[in-house]
N, C-alpha and C positions, 0 to 999 in steps of 0.2 A: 504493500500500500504506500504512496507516494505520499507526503504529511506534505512538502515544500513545490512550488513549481520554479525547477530549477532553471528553465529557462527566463526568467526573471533574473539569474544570477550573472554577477561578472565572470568571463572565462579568460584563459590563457593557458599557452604550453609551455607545462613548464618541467625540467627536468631535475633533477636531486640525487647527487652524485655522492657517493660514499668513499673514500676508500679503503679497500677491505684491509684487516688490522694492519693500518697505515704504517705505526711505529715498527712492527716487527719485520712486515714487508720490506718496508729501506733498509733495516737491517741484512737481512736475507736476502738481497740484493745485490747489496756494495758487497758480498762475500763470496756472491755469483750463484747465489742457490735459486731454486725455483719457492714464492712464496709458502703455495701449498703446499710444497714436497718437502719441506724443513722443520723440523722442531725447534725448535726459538722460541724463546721471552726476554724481554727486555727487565732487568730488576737492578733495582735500586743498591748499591752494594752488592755488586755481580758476583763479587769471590767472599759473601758472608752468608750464614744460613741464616742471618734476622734482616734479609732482606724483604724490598716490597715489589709483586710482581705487576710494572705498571702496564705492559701489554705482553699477547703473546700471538702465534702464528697458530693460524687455524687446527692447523696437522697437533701443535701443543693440546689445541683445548680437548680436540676430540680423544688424546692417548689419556690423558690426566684430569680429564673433567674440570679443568681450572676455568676460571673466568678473570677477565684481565688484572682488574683486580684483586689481590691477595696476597699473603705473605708466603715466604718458604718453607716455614714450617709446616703451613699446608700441604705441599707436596709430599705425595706417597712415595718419597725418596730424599735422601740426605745431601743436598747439595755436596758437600766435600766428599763425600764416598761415592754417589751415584748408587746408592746400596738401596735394594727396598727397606721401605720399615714398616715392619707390622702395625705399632700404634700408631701412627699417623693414616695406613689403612685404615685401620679397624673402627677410628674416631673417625672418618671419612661414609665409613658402611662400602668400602672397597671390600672385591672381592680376593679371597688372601690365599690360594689354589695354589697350588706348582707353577703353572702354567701360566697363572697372570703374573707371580713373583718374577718369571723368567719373560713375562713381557715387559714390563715397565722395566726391569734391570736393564732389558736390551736398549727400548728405546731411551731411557736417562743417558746413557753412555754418548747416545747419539746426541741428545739435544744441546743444543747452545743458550748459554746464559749470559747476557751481554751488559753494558751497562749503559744508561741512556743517553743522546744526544742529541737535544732539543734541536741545538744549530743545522744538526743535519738536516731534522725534519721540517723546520720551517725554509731551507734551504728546495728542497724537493718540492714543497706544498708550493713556492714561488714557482715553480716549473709548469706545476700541472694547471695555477693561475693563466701564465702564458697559453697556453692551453686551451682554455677557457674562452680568453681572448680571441684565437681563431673561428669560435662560434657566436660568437652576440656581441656587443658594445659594453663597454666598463659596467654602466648604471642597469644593462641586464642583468650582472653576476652579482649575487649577493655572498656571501662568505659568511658560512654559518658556525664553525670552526677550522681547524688547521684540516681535517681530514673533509668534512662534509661542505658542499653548497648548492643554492640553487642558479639554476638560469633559466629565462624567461625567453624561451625561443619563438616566441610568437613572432617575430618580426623574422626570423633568420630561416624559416622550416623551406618558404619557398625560392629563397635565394639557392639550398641547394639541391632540391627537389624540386626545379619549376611546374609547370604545370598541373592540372585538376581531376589526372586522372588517380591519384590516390588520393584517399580520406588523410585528417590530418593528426589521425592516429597513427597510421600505417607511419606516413611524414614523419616524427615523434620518434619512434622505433627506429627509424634506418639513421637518422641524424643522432639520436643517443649509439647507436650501434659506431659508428663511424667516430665520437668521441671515445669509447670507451679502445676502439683501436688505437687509437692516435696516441694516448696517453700508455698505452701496453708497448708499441711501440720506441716510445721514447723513453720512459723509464721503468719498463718491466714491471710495474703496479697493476693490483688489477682493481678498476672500478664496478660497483654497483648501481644501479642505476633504477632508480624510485622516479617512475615520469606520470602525468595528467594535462589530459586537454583541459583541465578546468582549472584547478588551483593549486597551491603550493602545499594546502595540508595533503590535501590527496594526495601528492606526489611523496610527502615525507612518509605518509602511511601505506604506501606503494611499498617504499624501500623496507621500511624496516619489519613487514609482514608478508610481504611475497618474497620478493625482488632477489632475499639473500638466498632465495631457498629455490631458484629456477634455474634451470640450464643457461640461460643467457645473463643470468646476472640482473634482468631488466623484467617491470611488470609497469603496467599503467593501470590506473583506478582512476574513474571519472564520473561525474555525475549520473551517469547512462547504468551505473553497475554497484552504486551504492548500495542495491541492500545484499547481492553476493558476495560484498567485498569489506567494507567499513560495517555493515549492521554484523556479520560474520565473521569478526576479528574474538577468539574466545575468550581471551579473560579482559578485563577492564581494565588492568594495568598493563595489558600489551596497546593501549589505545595513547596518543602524544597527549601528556599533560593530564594525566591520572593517576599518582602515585598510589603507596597502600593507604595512607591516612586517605585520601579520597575516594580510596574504593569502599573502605570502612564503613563511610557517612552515604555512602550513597544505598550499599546496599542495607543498613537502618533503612530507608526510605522505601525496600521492598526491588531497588535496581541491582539485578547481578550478572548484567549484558549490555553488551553496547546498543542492541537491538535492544533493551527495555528501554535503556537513557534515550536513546532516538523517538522513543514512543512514550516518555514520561510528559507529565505535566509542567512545563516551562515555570508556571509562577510557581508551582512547589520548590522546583530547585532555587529559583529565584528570591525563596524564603529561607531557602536551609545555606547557601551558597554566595546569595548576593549576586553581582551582575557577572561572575565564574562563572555559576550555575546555568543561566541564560547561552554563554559561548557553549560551556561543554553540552547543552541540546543542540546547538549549531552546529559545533562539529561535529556530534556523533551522527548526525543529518549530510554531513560530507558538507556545510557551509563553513567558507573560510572566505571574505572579502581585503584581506592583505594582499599584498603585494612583493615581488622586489624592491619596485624602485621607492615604495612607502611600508617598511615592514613596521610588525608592532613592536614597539620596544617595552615588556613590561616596565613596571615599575622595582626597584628595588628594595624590599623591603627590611633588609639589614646590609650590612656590607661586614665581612669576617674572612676571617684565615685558620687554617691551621697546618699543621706538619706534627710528622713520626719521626722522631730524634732518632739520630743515628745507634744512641745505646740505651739501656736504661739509668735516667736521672735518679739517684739513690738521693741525694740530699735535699734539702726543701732551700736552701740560698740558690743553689744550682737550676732548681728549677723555676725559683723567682728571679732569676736574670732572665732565663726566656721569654716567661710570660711578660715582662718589662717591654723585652726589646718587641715581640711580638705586640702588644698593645700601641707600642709607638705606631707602629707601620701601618697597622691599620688605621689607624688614625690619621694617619698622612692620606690613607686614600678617602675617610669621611672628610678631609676637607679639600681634596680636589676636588670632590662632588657634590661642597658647597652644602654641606649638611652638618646638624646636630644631631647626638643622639639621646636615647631616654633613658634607653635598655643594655645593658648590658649582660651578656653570656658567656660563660666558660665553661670549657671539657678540658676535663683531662683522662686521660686513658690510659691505666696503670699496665704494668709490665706483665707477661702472660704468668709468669712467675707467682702473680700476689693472689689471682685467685680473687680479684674483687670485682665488683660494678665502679664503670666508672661515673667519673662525678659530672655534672652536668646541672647548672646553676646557674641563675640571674639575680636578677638586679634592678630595678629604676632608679634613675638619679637623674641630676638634675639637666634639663639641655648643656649641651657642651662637644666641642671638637678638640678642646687642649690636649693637647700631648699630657702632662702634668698631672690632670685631673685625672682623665681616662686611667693611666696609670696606678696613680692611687686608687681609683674604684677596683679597679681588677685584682691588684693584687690583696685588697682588704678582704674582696671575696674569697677566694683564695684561702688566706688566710683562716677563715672565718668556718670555712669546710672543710683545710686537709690537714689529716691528722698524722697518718704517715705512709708509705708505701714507694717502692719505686715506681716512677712514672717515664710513658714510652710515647706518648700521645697529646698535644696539647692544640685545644681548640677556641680562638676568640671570637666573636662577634658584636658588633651593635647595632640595635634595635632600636621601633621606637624612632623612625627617621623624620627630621623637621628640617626646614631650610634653615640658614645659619643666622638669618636675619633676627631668627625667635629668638626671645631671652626674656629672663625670668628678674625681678628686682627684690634686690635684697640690701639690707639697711647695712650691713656688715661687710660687703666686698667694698674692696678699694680699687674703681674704675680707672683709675689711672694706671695703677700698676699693674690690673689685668689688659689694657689697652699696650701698654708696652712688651707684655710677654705675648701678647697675639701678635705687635708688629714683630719680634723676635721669631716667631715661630713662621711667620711668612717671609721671612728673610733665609733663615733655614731653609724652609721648602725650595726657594727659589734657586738658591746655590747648588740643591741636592739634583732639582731638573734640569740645570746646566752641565752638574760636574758628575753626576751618579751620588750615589747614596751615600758611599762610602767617602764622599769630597767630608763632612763634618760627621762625627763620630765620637762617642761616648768615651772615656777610658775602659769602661767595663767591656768591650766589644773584644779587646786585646785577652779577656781571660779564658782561660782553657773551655769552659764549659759552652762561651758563647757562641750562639748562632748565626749574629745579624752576617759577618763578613762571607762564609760557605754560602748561608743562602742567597747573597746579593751577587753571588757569581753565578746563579742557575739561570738558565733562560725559560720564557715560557711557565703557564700556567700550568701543567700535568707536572713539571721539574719544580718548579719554583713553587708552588702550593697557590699561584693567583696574585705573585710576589710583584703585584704592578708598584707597588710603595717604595720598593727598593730600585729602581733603575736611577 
């Protein structure tokens, strides 16, 4: 049953390029391997078993049931040995047979553990940009991360298909077919390809529910085939922009299909939801009136960082230098972004060692972007909840976002002297965005435990933790 008449809707072709585990592929590449036919992972401290695995190559996930993310010790093998291990099996629900012991021993031996190189990959990604370029005009290509984007071939399909004797679906296919040569050709990558004659969700939900899973790499979903296709997606968290807390609330409300939310009641969600609720029955309808060249930019609703230290932090000084330095940085990017915050949040994630939950805490205080202040709230928190334990994991945020213009009055601050440490801290910034982070610098940066100088040398947000504060 048709709920929308879609021909009412704006259309365009547009294609949604993936590429397949991008990071492990260049890897397996520059070494001359074929992607698929390599065991590779990319991890964090390549030659330690407490490393973190940030991508791996298909042929990996399939031997070892890994997903990109994960640590070593997950692996049903011992990084320094290549030896199976039973309890990392058996804590797994691996199967612990003869025969699988002498499978994974085999393939461990074979696989490669590399360590990562952002520069490579955005080095690469700028290739397949070029790329890009040979098919539509700059302001068609949107770039949705390092590995994925769209293009809006609406203008390009007949330039190199002229004529009308194919449909401009068929058009669609041979033009993404012809890209994803091009780019195989020039850097042995191999792309995925999520396309729709109608809109850009379709095309992302193309990719990420057929597209990886077909002989070509490539599937189109278009208004024509919504209810075979998006109403018939199975779980609600395979759907763009439905985690589990929103599958949670949704199915309260009696929804536990995409095909129910497409046939729900708009103002229901629109009470339990607010104007989310209203999109996610648009979209589950296959309506998305975005664009390329006007895409939607959420809004942000905290801006936070976090990173997995290289060891476990045994002492609590130790660990209040990071969370220190950590709070600065972020705080450099709530005020590029010309905000205050209200909220404050902190994780930390104890060592596998301790055996605990970890902590995970807030805060309201008062608007604010100081460095100074931010600081002292965080580590009072901190303080306030940790008792002891080694810690492996530490997470800041702030919430709670107002423009910088707000403020609060109070009989007791001395405007002057906060007016002078704000020009201070904008003199700061300004030197750090000319000269890198590292141009002005604490003494505590120089101590063994510290963070800020390692991570101001990583590039890129998978490397760097989102380390835009530090350039």
């Amino acid at each position: 049953m048709r709920i929308i008449d879609y021909s009412r809707e704006p259309v365009s072709d547009i294609a949604f390029i993936d590429m397949k585990s991008f990071y492990a592929s260049v890897e397996c590449v520059d070494r001359g391997l074929h992607p698929l036919r390599t065991s590779l992972c990319v991890m964090s401290r390549a030659d330690h078993s407490a490393g973190l695995i940030l991508a791996s190559s298909p042929l990996f996930k399939k031997i070892f049931g890994q997903s990109n993310v994960g640590r070593a010790y997950d692996l049903p093998f011992d990084i320094e040995t290549r030896r199976f291990s039973y309890e990392k099996a058996l804590r797994r629900g691996l199967d612990c047979s003869s025969a699988m012991v002498q499978f994974i021993e085999t393939w461990a031996k074979q696989t490669l553990i590399v360590p990562p190189r952002m520069d490579r990959y955005i080095e690469k990604n700028l290739e397949i940009q070029k790329i890009f370029a040979n098919y539509a005009s700059p302001e068609d290509i949107l770039p949705y991360s390092i590995d994925e984007g769209f293009i809006d071939l609406t203008g390009s399909l007949n330039y190199f298909i002229p004529g009308e004797t194919q449909s401009r679906k068929t058009k669609l296919d041979r033009v993404s077919s012809m890209l994803q040569r091009e780019i195989w050709d020039n850097t042995r990558l191999i792309a995925t390809v999520g396309m729709s004659n109608s809109n850009p969700l379709l095309a992302k939900l193309a990719l990420d529910n057929e597209a990886k899973k077909t002989k070509t790499m490539r599937a189109n979903w278009s208004y024509s085939n919504i209810e075979n296709t998006v109403w018939a997606i199975p779980e609600l968290t395979d759907f763009w922009g439905i985690g589990q807390r929103t599958a949670l609330r949704l199915q309260k409300l009696g929804i536990h299909t995409v095909r129910e939310l497409a046939h729900a009641n708009p103002d229901l969600l629109q009470k339990e939801f607010g104007l989310k609720g209203v999109q996610l029955w648009f979209h589950a309808n296959g309506v998305d009136e975005s664009n390329v060249h006007q895409p939607y930019q959420p809004k942000s609703h905290s801006i936070g960082n976090s990173q997995i230290l290289p060891k476990d932090y045994l002492f609590q000084k130790d660990i209040e230098l990071v969370i220190r330095e950590m709070a600065e940085q972020v705080a450099i990017r709530l005020r590029r972004q010309h905000q205050k915050a209200t909220v404050i949040h902190l994780h930390v994630g104890y060592a596998k060692s301790e055996r605990k939950r970890p902590m995970n805490v807030q805060q309201t205080i008062e608007p604010t972007q100081q460095t100074k202040e931010l600081i002292h709230q965080v580590t009072k928190l901190f303080r306030h909840h940790y008792k002891t334990g080694a810690v492996r994991q530490i997470g800041i945020s702030y919430g709670g976002l107002t423009t910088e213009n707000y403020s609060t009055i109070s009989l007791f601050e001395d405007y002057e002297q906060a007016e002078r440490y704000n020009q201070l801290e904008a003199t700061i910034d300004d030197i750090r965005d000319q000269f890198g982070f590292l141009a002005i610098q604490k003494g505590s940066t120089l101590l063994n435990h510290s963070r800020a100088i390692a991570r101001s040398r990583l590039t890129g947000g998978h490397s760097a933790g989102g380390l835009e504060g530090l350039r």
